[in-house]
Structures are given as C-alpha cells and as structure tokens.
C-alpha positions, 0 to 999 in steps of 0.5 A: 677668929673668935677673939674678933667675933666676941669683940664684934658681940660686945660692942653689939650689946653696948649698944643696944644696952645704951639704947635701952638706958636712952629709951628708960630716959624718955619714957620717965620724961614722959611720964612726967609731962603726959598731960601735956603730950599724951596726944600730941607724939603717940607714934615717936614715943612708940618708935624711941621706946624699942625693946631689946628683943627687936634688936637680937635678930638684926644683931644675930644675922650681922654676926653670922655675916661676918663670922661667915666673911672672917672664916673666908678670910683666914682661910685664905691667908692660910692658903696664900704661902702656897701661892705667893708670888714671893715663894722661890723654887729651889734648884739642885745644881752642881760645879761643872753642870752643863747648859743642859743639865741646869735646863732640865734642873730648872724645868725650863727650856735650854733657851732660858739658859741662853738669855739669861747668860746675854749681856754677860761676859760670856761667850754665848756664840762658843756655848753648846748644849754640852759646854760646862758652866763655871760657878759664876754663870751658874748663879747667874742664870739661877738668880735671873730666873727668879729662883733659889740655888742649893749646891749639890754634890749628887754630880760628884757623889755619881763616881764611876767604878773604874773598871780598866784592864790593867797588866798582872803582876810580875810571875815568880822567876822560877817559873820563866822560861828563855825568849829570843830577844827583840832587836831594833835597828835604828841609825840615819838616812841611807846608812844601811839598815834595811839593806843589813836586815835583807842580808840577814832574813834574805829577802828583798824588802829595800826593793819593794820600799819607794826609792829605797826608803822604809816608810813604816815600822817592819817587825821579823823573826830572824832564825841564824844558822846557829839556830838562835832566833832575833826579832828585829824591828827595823825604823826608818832611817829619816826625821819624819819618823822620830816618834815611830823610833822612839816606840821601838826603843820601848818595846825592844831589847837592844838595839844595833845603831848602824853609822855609814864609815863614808859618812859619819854620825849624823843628826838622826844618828844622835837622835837614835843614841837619845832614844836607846838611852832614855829607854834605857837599852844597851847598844850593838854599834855595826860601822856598815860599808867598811868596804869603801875605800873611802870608809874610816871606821875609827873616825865613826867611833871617836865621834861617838865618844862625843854622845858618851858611846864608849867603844871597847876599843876605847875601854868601854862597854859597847860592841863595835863590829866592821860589816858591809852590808851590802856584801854581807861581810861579818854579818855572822859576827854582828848576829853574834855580837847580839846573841852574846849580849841577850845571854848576858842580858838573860832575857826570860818571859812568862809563856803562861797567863793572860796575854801582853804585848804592844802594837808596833804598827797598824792599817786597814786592810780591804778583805781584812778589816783593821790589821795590827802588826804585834810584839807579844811580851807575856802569855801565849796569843791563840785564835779566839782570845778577847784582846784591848788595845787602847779604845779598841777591842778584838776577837782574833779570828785569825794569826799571820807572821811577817810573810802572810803564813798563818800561825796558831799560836804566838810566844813572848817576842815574836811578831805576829799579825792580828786580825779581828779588831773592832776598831783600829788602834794606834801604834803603841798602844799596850795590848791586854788580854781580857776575860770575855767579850763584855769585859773588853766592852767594858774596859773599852767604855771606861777608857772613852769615859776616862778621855770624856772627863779629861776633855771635859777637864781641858774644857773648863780650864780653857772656859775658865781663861776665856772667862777671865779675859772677857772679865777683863775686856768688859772691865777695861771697857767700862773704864774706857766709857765710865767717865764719858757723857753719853753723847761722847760714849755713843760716838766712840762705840759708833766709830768702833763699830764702824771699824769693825765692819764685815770684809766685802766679798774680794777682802773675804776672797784673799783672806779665804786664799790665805789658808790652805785646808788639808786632809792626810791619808795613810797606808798605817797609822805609825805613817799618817802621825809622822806626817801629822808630827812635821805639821806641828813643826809649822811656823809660818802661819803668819805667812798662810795658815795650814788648817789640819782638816782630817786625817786616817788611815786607808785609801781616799774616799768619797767622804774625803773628797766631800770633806776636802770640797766644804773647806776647800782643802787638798788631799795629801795621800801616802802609800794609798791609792785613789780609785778612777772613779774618786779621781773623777769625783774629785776632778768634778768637785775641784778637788786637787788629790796629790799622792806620793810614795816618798815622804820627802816628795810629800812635804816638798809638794805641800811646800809648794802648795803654801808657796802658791797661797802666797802673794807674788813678791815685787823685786826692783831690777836696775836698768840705769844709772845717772849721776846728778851733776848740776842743777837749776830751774825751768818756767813753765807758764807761772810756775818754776820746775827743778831740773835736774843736769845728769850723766848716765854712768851705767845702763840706760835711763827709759822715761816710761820706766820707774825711778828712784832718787838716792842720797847718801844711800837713802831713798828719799823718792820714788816715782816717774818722770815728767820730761828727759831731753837731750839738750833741747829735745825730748827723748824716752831713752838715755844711754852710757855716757849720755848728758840728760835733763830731768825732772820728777813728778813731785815739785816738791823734791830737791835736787843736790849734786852728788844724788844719784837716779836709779832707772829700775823695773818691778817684777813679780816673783812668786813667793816662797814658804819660809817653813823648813821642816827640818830635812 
C-alpha cells in the first residue's frame, strides 16, 4: 500500500513542478512584451501564474481519497481466502462407511447422498441408510458435492475389545475324578432304537411318539442293576434329522449303531456310520429283532465290512451283541458290552471350576419360558449359576432331569433341564458359564457385534459382485448405442422399454399363484431346522418357488397368522398346537394352517400344496384311429379341397373331436375337421372297419397313402411337483 501512494505522490509533484516551470515560462514572456499587453490579459496572467501552495490542499485530499480506498481494497483481499467460493471443505471418510455415515460426515442430508449416486451404476433401489459403500461411490458422491476427501483410518482404528467367553484350560489329570459316559444311539427308520432304550430305563416313550417315530433329540440317564450309570441320547431314526444326529455324535462317547437283522443296512444307517467316524467315536453294533425267523445277523455284519466296520468276529475291533428289543433278550450283554468300552476308554471330568456343556435341544415352554435340555461336561451346574449359550444368557432359576423331578445340582454327563433363559438358544450351541450377570451381558453383546461385522462382511462382498456386473451391464450398453445416431439410439431404447412393460393385473395374478409363501412352527428348535434343513434340498423353483417367509419355535400365533395373511403364505405346524381362537382368526384372514405330528405327513402335505400351484397338465387320449388309403380332390364353388379316402382300424373317429396327422411317426398337423362323410352323407362318428372321407381345416396339408389320422381328446390332469425330498 505505501509503494502505491508514494507512486501516487510522485507523479503529483511532477506535476505540479511541470506546472511551476510553465508558469515561470509565461511570466518571463510577459515580461518581455508588458507594454504591448499589460491591459489587455489582466485576468489570464493571474489564472496561469498559479502557486504551488494552491495546488497541495487539492493533492493532500486526493491522497487521502485514495490511501483511504487502497487500504479497503487490500483489506479485502485479505479477507477473500475465507470466502472464496474455490475454497473445498475437506471430508474424513473411510473404507466401508455406510450412506449414513458419509451424510453426516459431509453435514449434508442423507438425500444428497442419494442424488449424487443417480445416474450411476449402482442400485440406488437396494441402498438403506445402513448399506456400506465401496470406495468407488464414495469418491463419487464426495467429488459431486463439491468437496475434498481425506481417508481416515479413525473407523478402522475403533476395534472393539474382544470380550467373549471362552472355555479354560485343560485340569491337571490328577485332579479328574470317573463320569458315567454319554452313549448316542443312532441307526435307520424302524430298526429299534427307541424301543432298545424303552427296555433299558422301562418306560414307554415309543407310546408317547406320533406313529411310533421319535421327532427330537431325548437325553436319559440310565442306571444298570450293576449300579453303573449311561447317559443316552437317542436321534431319530429318519433323514429329516441328519443334522440333529450329527450333533449327537459331538457331544457323545460311544455310540450303539442298531441295524434291523430282517433289513439290512440302510441309507441312514451308512449316514450314522459317517457321523461316529468324523467325530471320531468308537461304535457298540447291536443286531436288534434277531428273534425273527426271517433275521440273518451274519448278513448285517458282512454288509458292514463294505463301510470299514470291522466286527470281531471278522478280526476287528467293533462289539457286535444279537438283541431283541422288543424282547428284551441280551440287553444286559449290550449295556455291558458299553460299560467295558467306557473303561477302557477311561472316560474322566473336572467336577470343579466354571461349568461346560452343550445344548442338545431346546423349546419354549408356556409356564416356563425358554427351556433347553443340556449335556454338562465340565463343573458342577447349581441354582443361581450365570450361564451363555450362543447369543443367549441365562440365570438358572431352576434343574429338572428327564422325568420333570427337580435337581439341585448337576455333574459332568448327566442330562439336565435348565430353565432361566433370556432368550432361546440353538441346539448345539456350547454353554459357558460366566462371572456375573454383566458379564454374560457383555459376552452376549460381543458375539451379535461379531455377527453384525460378518454380516456386514457378506454384505459388501455381494455389493461389491453386484457392483461389478452393473459396471458391466452399463459397459455393454454403451457399446451397443456408441456407434448409433441418436434418432436409431432412441428407437432402440424405446422398443426396450416397451418390452419391459409392467405385468397387467391377470399376468400378476398367475405369476403371484407361482410362488407359494411358508411359515414353519415348531415344538423344539432341533425339529423346526431339520424341517428347514429339507427346504434346502428344494430344486424345483423352476416349476413354483417355495418362499421361506418365518420360522420358530412354539405354537402358532396371532403374528403368524398376520404374517401368513401379508404374503399369502400357509402355516406348516409340527408337534404345536393351534388355539380356536387363532383357528378362527385365520379362517377369517384366509389363511390355511396344516399341523402334523409326522414329519412325513408334513412334507407330503406341502408336496401337494406345490403340486396344486402348478398349472394342469394337457394329456392326449386316443379315441381312433384310420389308415389313409387314397387320395384325390373335391370342388367347392372355385376352389379344389384334399380329400382324404380312409379306413377306420381301431376306435371310432368323431368329427367334433381333435385330430392329428401322422407320417412316419411324425407329427406333421394337428386340428379339426371340416367334413367326415360316408360315401355321400355327412356324419360326426366312423367306427372299426368303416371307410370314411375327410378333409382338414388347412388346405395347405397333403395327404399321402400310408398317413395315418389319430382321433384324440385333451384332459387336463393336475400337476405333480418334481421335487423328491429324499424318503
């Protein structure tokens, strides 16, 4: 600024000095020529001879004019960096963030996020306010709103503590004291097993089961007159329930494969074999109803050879006792064939310390709450304890063994009840025992954060491939209009469009009729995922997609039916009830609810249930047959008609009926008839061994002799589903 007014000042006094010296010019010429014109110009030689000193006001207040407007001037541009429009606000964003997250890092509304992701490859219809965003979109969206992005790693650097439960170490040896062992049972459909374990603890649980089948995992404590103790675990026998046997081999010690000597080994009984050996099991074989006259006990273990179980008859390894159980003949040799092998086994546990165990099964009780049934491993389980099992804790309030009595304290392999759940667990699931009340909290808020990350893991690989085959759809469609003028560009995309019109109300209808909704209830979660389980083996969705809406445990309710009434979806319910008043509810809404007590009458039912989603099948039944032996041509008014000469060989011909032409076993037409006469009159029915003339509704045909005319009707025949669930 002083540079500037110095400048200013300078050029002032040059001036004013080139004025002085002009003034000193006229006066000395003056001077010379004052006779001349010392009257004549008084007034100008005044106005030219001005003195400096009447110069500097004028000069000093144009210099604080503009000392003023420069100072203003910088001022301003000192203050423009502030203000600049060209200024960009930087963003702190990181890999992952959701839509949410960079709003709120940009200060904007989640909407600007939206509309600055328009227009893209990305599917805006499929982003929530919780969708993570790829790199990509992020870049996008921060570069469209004008702004400047810094990667952060404050995201990443915000690790949670993992704080899950864990079980403890091994005790030292020294310190283990005996267990009774835990003893699954395990082998094909109606091969004996519950009916073994009936003899064995004397009740009558086959009674109790629907049509004699065990549908959930039971665990028993057996005690032998020997006063020996056997926990057994007893399956089902049938494929709906692969994965509840598979569990009971992790959890036990030995397992008894029963094989039926009138039957053989059987799909599930090699299924059985696989589970003891992947968990590494040794195996008690008992040949049950050895007391059939039809039984060959030699022919069961030679079978066997073939899946490497190797009898001892035949220089192996593996127990083979002859039982019936029905009977009870030889029972005592079996129990005591599984007590020798838990000696040598040496089966020991720690009864002191934090307790472990696992869930075997679980349901919801109406005066209990959430119920597991338990297999304790480690510690000793007592009233009061702080357990975790899966994302669910519990306070156990109370201990019931297998028949309802109530325990206070439970040992390593003994089966108990547990009630005081928060939520209900799965089966499987690893049961800890914790500290205190916040730290099951605790451990239980880790483990869903733990699955909210997977999810999220899944989540933004599967945005990621969705990601990419938009790129590639946008590519490909930028090749396919990239060389086309625009009017031909137009057309295309306006005949796509059109293409693409939304499905008229009746083309909705049967498209809806081609998906059949379902919700699954359960008695015990082991039985609602064996059923979900068989819902994965379907593979006819080309024919009616089956749509798993809900599942869960416990008896139908109101929400069900609500549920089922939005998708217009059916209610499969197993060993639940369903109370009048739901019945009615559900009568009102529409709602069909189907409960079974047999797994098989289940997926039988639902079989059908696809079956009648499913349009009718159109099936040709012949009514007769006729053998073209000549051929010529009529004239009707100006034009010549084919005529066909024929023989009927079998059934009769009817002229309202369909018909079809046939040449060397080809169908060449199909159609109706515009005349059949017997020589000269017309008729609508030819029988066996009848000469006939014909001719079709399409000129266009020929006729050749050796054709042959099938008389044919069309039925509609309902459809049937093509999936096999396997039994």
């Amino acid at each position: 600024m002083n540079q500037k007014i110095l400048k200013l000042e300078n050029l002032i006094r040059f001036h004013t000095v080139f004025r002085q010296l002009h003034g000193l010019c006229q006066r000395r010429m003056l001077a010379q020529w004052s006779p001349v014109f010392s009257s004549a110009y008084p007034v100008g030689t005044a106005q030219l001879c001005i003195r400096p000193w009447q110069i500097d006001p004028f000069v000093g207040a144009a210099l604080s004019q503009y000392r003023l407007l420069v100072t203003k001037k910088e001022e301003r541009a000192q203050k423009s960096p502030l203000s600049s429009p060209k200024f960009k606000k930087e963003v702190d964003v990181w890999i992952g963030m959701t839509v949410e997250e960079l709003a709120r890092a940009m200060e904007k509304d989640i909407d600007c996020v939206y509309e600055a992701l328009m227009n893209t490859a990305i599917d805006i219809d499929s982003l929530e306010a919780h969708s993570h965003l790829d790199e990509v979109w992020i870049k996008e969206v921060v570069k469209k709103a004008g702004m400047k992005l810094k990667w952060s790693k404050l995201k990443q650097d915000k690790v949670r503590e993992n704080k899950d439960a864990v079980r403890r170490p091994q005790a030292d040896p020294a310190l283990l004291t005996p267990r009774s062992p835990v003893v699954t049972v395990m082998g094909h459909v109606d091969h004996g097993k519950t009916t073994l374990l009936d003899k064995l603890r004397k009740t009558q649980v086959a009674a109790m089961e629907a049509g004699g089948i065990t549908q959930h995992i039971g665990a028993f404590l057996v005690s032998l007159p020997s006063g020996e103790k056997i926990t057994f675990l007893d399956t089902p026998g049938h494929a709906a329930f692969s994965a509840m046997r598979a569990r009971g081999a992790q959890v036990t010690d030995i397992v008894i494969l029963v094989v039926a000597a009138d039957d053989g080994v059987m799909k599930q009984t090699v299924e059985s074999i696989k589970h003891a050996k992947d968990a590494q099991v040794p195996i008690v074989l008992a040949i049950n109803k050895c007391d059939k006259t039809e039984a060959d006990p030699e022919k069961v273990k030679k079978e066997l050879l073939a899946h490497d179980v190797v009898c001892e008859d035949y220089g192996g390894d593996v127990q083979a006792v002859h039982i019936s159980a029905l009977t009870g003949n030889n029972l005592m040799a079996l129990a005591e064939a599984t007590i020798a092998l838990a000696e040598m086994l040496e089966l020991k546990a720690d009864l002191n310390g934090p307790v472990e165990g696992t869930v075997i099964e679980s349901f919801t009780d109406k005066g209990r709450g959430p119920v597991t049934t338990a297999i304790i491993q480690r510690g000793t389980l007592r009233r009061g304890s702080i357990l975790v099992a899966g994302k669910s804790w519990a306070k156990v309030r109370l201990m019931f063994d297998e028949n309802g009595k109530t325990i206070h304290e439970a040992c390593p392999s003994m089966p108990v009840g547990i009630v005081g759940w928060r939520d209900l667990p799965s089966a499987g699931d690893e049961i800890l025992e914790v500290e205190s009340e916040h730290r099951a909290r605790e451990v239980v808020d880790w483990r869903k954060y733990e699955q909210e990350q997977e999810k999220n893991k899944e989540n933004l690989k599967i945005m990621e491939e969705k990601r990419k085959e938009h790129q590639e759809a946008h590519r490909k469609a930028r090749e396919k209009y990239g060389t086309l003028h625009w009017k031909e560009r137009s057309f295309l995309k306006y005949q796509e469009k059109k293409e693409q019109k939304p499905l008229k109300t009746k083309e909705k209808e049967e498209k809806d009729s081609n998906v059949l909704p379902i919700i699954i209830k359960g008695d015990v979660d082991g039985s609602v995922e064996a059923i979900v389980n068989i819902m994965d083996t379907y593979d006819a969705s080309h024919e009616c997609e089956l749509e798993l809406v809900h599942f869960g445990v416990g008896d139908v309710s109101e929400n069900d039916v609500n549920l089922a009434e939005t998708f217009h979806g059916v209610i499969y319910g197993f060993n639940v009830n369903a109370g009048n008043v739901i019945q009615k509810s559900a009568t009102k809404k529409g709602v069909k609810i189907k409960l079974h007590k047999i797994i098989y009458r289940l997926i039988e039912d639902l079989q059908e249930e696809l079956s009648s989603r499913l349009p009718c099948i159109v099936e040709e039944h012949p009514i007769g047959e006729a053998c073209i032996l000549a051929t010529f041509s009529v004239t009707e008014g100006k034009k010549k008609v084919p005529v066909a000469g024929c023989r009927v060989q079998k059934g009769q011909l009817e002229k309202q009926k369909k018909f079809k032409l046939i040449r060397n076993g080809h169908v060449i037409w199909k159609g109706s008839l515009t005349s059949l006469k017997h020589h000269k009159d017309d008729i609508s029915v030819i029988k066996t061994g009848m000469d006939c003339g014909l001719s079709l509704d399409e000129e266009k045909v020929e006729f050749k002799v050796g054709d042959e005319i099938v008389c044919y009707e069309e039925k509609e025949v309902p459809a049937k589903t093509s999936w096999n669930p396997g039994f």
